[in-house]
C-alpha beads as a LAMMPS data file, in Angstrom:
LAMMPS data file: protein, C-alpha beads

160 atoms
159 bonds

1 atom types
1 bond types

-500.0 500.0 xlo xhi
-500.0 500.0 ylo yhi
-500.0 500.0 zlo zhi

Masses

1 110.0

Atoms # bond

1 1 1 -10.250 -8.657 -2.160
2 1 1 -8.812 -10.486 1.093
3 1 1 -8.702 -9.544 4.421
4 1 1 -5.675 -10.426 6.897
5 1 1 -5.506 -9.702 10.525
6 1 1 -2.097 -8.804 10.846
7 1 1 0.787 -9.327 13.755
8 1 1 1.130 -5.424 13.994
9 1 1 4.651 -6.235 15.963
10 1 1 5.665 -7.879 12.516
11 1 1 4.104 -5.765 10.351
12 1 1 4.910 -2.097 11.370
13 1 1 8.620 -3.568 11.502
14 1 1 8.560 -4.113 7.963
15 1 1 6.470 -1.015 7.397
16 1 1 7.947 2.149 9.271
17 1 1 11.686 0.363 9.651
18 1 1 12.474 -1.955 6.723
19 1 1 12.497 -1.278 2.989
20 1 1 9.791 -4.178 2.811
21 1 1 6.823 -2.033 1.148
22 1 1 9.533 0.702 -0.419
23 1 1 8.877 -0.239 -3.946
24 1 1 4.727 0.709 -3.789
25 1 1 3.302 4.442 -4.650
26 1 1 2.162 6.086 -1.529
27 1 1 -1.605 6.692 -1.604
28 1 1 -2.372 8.609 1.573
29 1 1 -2.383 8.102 5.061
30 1 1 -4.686 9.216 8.393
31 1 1 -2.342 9.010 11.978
32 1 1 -3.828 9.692 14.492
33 1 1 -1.876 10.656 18.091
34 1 1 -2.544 13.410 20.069
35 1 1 -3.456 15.075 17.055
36 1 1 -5.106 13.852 13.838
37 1 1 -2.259 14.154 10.687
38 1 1 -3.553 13.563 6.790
39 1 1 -0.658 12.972 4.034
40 1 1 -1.768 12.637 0.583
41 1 1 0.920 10.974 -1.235
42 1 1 -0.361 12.921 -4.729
43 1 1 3.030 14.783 -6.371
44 1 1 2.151 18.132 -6.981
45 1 1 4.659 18.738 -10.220
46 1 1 4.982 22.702 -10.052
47 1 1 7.190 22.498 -6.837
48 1 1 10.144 20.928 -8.247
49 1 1 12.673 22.389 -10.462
50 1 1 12.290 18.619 -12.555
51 1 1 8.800 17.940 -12.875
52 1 1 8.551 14.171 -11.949
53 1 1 7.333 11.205 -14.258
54 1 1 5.098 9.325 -11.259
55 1 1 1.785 10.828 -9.677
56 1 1 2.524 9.738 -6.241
57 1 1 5.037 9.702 -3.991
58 1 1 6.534 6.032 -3.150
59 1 1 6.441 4.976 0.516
60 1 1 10.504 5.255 0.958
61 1 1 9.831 9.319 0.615
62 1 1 7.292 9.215 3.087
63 1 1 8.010 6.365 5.243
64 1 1 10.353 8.329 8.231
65 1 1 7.855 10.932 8.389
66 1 1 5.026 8.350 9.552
67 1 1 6.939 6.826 11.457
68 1 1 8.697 10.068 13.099
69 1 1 4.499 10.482 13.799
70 1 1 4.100 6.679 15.208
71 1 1 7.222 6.299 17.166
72 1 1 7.025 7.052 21.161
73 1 1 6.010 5.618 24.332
74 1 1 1.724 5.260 23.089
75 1 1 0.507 3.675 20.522
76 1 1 -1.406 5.492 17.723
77 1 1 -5.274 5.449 18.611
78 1 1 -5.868 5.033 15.081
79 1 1 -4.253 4.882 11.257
80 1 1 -5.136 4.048 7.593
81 1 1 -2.383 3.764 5.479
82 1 1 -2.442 3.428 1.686
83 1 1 0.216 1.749 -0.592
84 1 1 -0.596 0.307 -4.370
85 1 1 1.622 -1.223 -6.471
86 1 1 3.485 1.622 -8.682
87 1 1 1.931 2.354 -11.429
88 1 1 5.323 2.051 -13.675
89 1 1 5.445 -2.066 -12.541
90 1 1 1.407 -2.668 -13.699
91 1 1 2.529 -4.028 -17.324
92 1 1 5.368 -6.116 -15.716
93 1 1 2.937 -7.473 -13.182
94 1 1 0.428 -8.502 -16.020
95 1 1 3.124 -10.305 -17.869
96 1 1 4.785 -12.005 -14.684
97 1 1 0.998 -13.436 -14.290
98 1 1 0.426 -13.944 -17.561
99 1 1 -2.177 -11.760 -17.558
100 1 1 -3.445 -10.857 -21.364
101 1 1 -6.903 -9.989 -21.011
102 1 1 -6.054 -6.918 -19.190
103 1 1 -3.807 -3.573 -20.418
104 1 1 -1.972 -1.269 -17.875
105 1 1 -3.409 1.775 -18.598
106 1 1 -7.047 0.567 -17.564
107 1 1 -5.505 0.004 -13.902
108 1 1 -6.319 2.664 -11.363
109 1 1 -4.617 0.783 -8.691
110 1 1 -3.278 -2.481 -7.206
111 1 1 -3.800 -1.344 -3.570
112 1 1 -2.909 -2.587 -0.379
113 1 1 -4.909 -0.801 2.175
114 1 1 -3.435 -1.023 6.491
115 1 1 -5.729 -0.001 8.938
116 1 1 -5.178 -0.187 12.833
117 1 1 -8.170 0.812 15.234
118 1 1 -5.307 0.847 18.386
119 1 1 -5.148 -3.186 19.148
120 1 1 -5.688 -4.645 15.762
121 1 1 -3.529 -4.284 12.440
122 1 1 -5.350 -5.480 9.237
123 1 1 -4.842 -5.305 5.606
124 1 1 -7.394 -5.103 2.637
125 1 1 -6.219 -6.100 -0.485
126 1 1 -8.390 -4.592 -3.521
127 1 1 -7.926 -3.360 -7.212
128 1 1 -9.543 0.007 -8.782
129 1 1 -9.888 -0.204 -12.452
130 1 1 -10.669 3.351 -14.687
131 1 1 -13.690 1.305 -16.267
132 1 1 -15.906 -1.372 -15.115
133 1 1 -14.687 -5.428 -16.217
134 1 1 -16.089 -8.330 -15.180
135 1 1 -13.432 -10.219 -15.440
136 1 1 -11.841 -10.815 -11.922
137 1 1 -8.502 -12.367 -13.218
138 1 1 -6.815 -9.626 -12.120
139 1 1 -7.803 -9.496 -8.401
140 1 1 -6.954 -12.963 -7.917
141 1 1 -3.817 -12.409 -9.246
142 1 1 -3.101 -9.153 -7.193
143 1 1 -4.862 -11.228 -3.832
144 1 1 -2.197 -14.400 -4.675
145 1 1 0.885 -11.969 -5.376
146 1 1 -0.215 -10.111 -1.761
147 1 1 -0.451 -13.348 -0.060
148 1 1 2.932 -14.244 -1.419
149 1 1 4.820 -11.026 -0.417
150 1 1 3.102 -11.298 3.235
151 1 1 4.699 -14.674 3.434
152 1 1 7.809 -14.277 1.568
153 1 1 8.910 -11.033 3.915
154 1 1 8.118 -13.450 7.248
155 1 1 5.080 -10.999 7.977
156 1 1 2.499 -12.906 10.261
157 1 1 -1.177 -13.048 9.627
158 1 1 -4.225 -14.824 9.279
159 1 1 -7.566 -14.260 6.840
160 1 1 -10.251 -11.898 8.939

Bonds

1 1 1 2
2 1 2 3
3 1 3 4
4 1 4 5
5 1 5 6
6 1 6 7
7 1 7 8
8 1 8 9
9 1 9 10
10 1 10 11
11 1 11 12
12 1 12 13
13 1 13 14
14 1 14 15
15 1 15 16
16 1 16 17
17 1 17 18
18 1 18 19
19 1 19 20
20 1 20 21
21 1 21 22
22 1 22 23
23 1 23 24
24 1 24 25
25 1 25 26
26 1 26 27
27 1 27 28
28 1 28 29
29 1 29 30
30 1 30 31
31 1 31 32
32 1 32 33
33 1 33 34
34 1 34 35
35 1 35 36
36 1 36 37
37 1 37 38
38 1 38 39
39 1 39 40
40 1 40 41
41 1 41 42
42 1 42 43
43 1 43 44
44 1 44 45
45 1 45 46
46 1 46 47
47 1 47 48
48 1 48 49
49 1 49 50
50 1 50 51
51 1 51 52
52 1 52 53
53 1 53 54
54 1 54 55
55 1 55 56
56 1 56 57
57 1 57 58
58 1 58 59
59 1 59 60
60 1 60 61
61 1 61 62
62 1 62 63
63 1 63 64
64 1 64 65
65 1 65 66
66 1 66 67
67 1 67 68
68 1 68 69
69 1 69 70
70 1 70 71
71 1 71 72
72 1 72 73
73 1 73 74
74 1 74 75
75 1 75 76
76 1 76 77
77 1 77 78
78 1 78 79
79 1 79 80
80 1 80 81
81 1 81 82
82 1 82 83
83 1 83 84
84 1 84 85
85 1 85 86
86 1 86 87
87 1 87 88
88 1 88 89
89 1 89 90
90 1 90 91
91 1 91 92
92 1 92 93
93 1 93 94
94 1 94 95
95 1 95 96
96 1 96 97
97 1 97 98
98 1 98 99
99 1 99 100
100 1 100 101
101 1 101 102
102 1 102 103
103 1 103 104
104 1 104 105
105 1 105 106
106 1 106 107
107 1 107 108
108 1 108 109
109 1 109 110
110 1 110 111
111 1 111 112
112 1 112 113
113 1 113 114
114 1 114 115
115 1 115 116
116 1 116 117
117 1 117 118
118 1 118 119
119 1 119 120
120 1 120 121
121 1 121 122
122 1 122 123
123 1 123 124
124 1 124 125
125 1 125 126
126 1 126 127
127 1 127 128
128 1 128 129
129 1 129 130
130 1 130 131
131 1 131 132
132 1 132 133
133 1 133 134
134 1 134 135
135 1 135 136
136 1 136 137
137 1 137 138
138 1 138 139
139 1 139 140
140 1 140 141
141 1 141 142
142 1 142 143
143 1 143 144
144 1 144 145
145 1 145 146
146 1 146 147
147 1 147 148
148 1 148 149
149 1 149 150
150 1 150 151
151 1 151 152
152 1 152 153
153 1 153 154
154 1 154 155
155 1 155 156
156 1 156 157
157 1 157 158
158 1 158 159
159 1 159 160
């Protein structure tokens, strides 16, 4: 698990306007404005006429609708917004890190967790896994690939 203090001028850029982060499962989100607005990013099948192959919704379905919540003259007082690595990309994460000890369907989550208290913008790497391990090969990996997409998309930040 690492903790960056984010530029949020960078950041929410590449969040709410760019397809930066458009690739990861949308988890859920808190905004809150003038009023306080929950979105749980969990599919529920029986509304669509083609019952989708994904649990959650990925963040290009959601992302205009945050940020139709965000956008104005005042900043948000507050907002928690959660993104993981889709679940359909864990195997070709473990094999792009060459990791063996560990098998896809064990994964809960490769999450990336925003949070922004009105001045400051941070992000909180972590992994969920459906059954305890020791073994912490994983979140090192996930920590090193986050610290790599950060830099490789220009966003600023420094460890908190």
């Amino acid at each position: 698990m690492n903790m960056y203090k984010l530029s949020p001028r960078s950041c929410m850029s590449h969040l709410l306007l760019k397809d930066t982060f458009d690739q990861f499962a949308f988890i859920e989100c808190e905004i809150t404005t003038f009023n306080k607005f929950t979105i749980d990013g969990f599919l529920h099948k029986e509304f669509f006429d083609e019952e989708p192959d994904r649990e959650y919704s990925l963040w290009k379905e959601l992302r205009e609708y945050c940020f139709a919540i965000i956008k104005g003259k005042r900043t948000p007082l507050h907002f928690k917004i959660v993104l993981s690595l889709a679940p359909g990309h864990f195997s070709d994460f473990l094999a792009a890190h060459q990791i063996t000890s560990f098998h896809p369907e064990e994964i809960a989550g490769l999450y990336l967790n925003f949070h922004y208290d009105g001045t400051n913008l941070q992000c909180i790497t972590g992994i969920s896994m459906k059954s305890f391990r020791m073994d912490k090969t994983l979140e090192k990996e996930w920590d090193s690939y986050a610290e790599e997409f950060f830099r490789n998309a220009g966003i600023e930040r420094e460890f908190a």
